[in-house]
Legacy VTK file of the C-alpha trace (Angstrom):
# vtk DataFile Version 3.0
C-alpha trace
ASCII
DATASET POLYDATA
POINTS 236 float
160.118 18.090 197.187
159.599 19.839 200.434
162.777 22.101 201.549
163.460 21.812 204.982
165.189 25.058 206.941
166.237 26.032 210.153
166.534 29.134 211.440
169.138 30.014 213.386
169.050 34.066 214.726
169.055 35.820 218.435
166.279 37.864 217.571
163.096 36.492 217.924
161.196 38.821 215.889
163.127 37.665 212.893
162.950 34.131 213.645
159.296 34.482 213.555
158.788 36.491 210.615
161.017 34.427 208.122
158.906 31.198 209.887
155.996 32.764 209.190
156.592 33.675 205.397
158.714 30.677 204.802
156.247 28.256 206.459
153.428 29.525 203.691
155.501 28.498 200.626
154.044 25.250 199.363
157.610 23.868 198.901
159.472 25.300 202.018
158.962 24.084 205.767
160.610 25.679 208.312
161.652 22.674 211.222
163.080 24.603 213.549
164.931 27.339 215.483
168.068 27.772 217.282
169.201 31.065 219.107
172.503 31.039 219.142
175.497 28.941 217.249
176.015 25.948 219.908
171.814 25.186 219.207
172.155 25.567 215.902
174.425 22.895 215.522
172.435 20.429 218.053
169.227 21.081 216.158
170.982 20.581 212.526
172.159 17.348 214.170
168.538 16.402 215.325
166.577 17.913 212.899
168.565 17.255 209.568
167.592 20.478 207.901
168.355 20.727 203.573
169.137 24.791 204.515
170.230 26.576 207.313
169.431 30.587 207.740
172.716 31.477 209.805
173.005 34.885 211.817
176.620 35.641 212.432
176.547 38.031 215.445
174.827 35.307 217.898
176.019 34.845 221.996
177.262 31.670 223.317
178.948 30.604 219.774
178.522 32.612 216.838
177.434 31.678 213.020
181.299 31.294 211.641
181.770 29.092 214.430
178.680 26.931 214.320
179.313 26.959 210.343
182.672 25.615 210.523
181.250 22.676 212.966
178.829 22.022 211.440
180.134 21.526 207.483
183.939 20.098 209.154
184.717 16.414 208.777
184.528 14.675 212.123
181.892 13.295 214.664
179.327 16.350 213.828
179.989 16.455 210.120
180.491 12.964 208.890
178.233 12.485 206.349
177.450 9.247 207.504
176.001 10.285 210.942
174.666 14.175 210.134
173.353 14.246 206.637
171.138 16.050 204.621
167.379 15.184 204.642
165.639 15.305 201.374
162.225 16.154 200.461
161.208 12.379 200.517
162.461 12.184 204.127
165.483 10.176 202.891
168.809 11.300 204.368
171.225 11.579 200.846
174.342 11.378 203.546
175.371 15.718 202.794
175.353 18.020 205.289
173.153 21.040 204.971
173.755 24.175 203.127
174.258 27.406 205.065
173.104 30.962 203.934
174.889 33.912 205.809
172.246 36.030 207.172
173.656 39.820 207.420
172.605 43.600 208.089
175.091 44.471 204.591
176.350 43.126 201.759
179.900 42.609 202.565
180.579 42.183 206.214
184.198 41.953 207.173
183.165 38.360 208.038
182.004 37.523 204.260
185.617 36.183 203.627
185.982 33.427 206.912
182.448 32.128 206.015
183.116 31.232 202.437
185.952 29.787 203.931
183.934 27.888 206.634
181.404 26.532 203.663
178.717 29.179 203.290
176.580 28.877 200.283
175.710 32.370 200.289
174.531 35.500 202.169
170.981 37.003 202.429
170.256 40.705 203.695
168.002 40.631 206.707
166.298 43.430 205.043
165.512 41.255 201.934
161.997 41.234 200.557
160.020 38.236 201.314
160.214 36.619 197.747
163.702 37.131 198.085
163.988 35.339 201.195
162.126 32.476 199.548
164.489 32.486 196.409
167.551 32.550 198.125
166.277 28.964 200.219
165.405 27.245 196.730
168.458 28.600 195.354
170.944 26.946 197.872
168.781 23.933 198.519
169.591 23.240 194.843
173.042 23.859 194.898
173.692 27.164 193.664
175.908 29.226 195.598
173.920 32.771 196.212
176.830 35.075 195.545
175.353 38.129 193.448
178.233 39.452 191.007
178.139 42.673 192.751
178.804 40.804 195.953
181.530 39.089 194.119
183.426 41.920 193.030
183.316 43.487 196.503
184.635 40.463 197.580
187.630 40.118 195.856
188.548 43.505 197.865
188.137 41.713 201.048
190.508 38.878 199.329
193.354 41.597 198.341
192.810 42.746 202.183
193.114 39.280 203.883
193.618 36.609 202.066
196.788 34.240 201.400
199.374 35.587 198.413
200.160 33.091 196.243
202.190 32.398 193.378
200.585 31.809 189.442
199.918 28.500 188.739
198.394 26.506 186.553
195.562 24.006 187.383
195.781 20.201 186.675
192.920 18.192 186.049
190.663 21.142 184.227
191.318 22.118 180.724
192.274 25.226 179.440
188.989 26.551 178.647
187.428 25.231 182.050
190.401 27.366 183.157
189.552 30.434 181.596
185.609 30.224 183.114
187.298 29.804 186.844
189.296 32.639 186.440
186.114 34.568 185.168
184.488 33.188 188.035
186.499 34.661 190.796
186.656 37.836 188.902
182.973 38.688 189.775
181.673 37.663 185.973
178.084 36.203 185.944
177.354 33.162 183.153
175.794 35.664 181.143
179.151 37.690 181.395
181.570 35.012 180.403
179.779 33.660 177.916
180.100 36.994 175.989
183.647 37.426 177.144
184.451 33.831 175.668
182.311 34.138 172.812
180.360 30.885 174.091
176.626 30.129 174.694
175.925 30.663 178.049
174.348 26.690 178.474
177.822 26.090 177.603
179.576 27.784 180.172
176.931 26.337 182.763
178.231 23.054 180.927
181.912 24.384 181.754
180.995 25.271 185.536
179.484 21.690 186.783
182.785 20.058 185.263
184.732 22.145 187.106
182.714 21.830 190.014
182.732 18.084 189.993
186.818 18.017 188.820
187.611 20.256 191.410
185.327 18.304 194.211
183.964 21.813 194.697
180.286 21.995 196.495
179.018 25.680 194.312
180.541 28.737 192.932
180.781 30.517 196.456
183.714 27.523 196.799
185.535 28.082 193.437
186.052 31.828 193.751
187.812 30.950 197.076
189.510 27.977 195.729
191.025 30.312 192.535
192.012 32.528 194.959
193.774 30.481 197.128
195.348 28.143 194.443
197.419 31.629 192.838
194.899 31.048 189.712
193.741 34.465 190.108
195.547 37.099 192.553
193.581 40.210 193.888
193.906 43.350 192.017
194.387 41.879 188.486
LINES 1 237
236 0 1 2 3 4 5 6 7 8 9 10 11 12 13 14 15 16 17 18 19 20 21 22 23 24 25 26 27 28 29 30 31 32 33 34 35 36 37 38 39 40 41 42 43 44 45 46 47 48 49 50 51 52 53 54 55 56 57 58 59 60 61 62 63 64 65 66 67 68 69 70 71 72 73 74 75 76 77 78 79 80 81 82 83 84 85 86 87 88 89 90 91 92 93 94 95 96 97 98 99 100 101 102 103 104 105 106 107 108 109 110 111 112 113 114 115 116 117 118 119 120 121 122 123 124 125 126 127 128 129 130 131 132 133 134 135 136 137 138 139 140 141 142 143 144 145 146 147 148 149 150 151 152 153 154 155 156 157 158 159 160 161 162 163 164 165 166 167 168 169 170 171 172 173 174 175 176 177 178 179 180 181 182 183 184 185 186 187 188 189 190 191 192 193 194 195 196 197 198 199 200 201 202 203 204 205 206 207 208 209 210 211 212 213 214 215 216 217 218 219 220 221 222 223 224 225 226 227 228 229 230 231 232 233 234 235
């Protein structure tokens, strides 16, 4: 299966080098460009892209923007009309997945575009083989959210985000509990498994069902959904 990306930054020098690297992978194609938000969102709609490579700081609209339109419900993002092509050239109905393109690790935007529906964020200093990585890695539907990353985030949560009170979660189970709460605290698989005393194929196990339970689309989803449901408050 052939990944299909656009690339959507106001620089062309960066435009052209992740095209050129990109476009020698045997599995990733690069089907465009856009150079600011507004064409990103006209080219996802023409071009039906799997991934998107989103620059934030962009004139005319910028990457939260274009990210909210184009993952939102409505004329641009029903499924039905903008959907996600697949390597076989069939559209599967999804929208595309978005990686946050940034100059740092934590931006003070990293917050609004998990809530907007990024997958993930890439540094635009990242090696080439990382760039690559990152596009399989969201094309599958991992969310690319580096524990590091995570735990840096949930500073950014304690600055901005919503207070809620404790609750407790219908529809999961107890344990499935326990590995969201983990989740949002920064832990990696590996982590909670040896937290939980579990192998970690079964806390993988424990992620998709909580994933699919929640209607979640990847991790970068269910540490903002914890948050924001009082599961897990910042600074515990």
């Amino acid at each position: 299966m052939t990944i299909r990306v656009l690339i959507a930054d106001d620089q062309g020098m960066v435009r052209t080098g992740f095209t050129v690297f990109l476009d020698a992978q045997p599995d990733i194609e690069v089907v465009g460009e856009a150079v600011n938000g507004r064409e990103a969102i006209e080219r996802v709609a023409e071009l039906r892209p799997d991934v998107v490579l989103m620059d934030v700081r962009m004139p005319v609209m910028d990457g939260l923007a274009a990210t909210r339109e184009i993952l939102s419900p409505g004329p641009r993002g029903e499924p039905g009309e903008r959907g996600e092509r697949t390597g076989s050239g069939e559209d599967d109905g999804r929208p595309p997945k978005i990686l946050i393109l940034t100059t740092f690790d934590l931006d003070d935007y990293v917050y609004e575009a998990l809530r907007a529906g990024a997958s993930g964020f890439l540094l635009k200093d990242a090696s080439a083989q990382q760039l690559a990585e990152a596009v399989r890695v969201v094309a599958a539907g991992e969310a690319l959210l580096a524990p590091s990353v995570t735990r840096r985030l949930i500073v950014e949560f304690a600055r901005v985000g919503p207070q809620r009170p404790r609750v407790r979660l219908d529809g999961i189970t107890e344990r499935e509990t326990e590995v969201l709460a983990l989740i949002a605290k920064g832990r990696s698989n590996q982590e909670i498994a040896e937290e939980l005393v579990l192998s970690e194929q079964t806390v993988k196990t424990h992620v998709g069902r909580i994933l699919a339970k929640l209607n979640l689309r990847d991790r970068a989803q269910a540490i903002v959904y914890a948050y924001e449901s009082g599961l897990v408050r910042p600074g515990e």
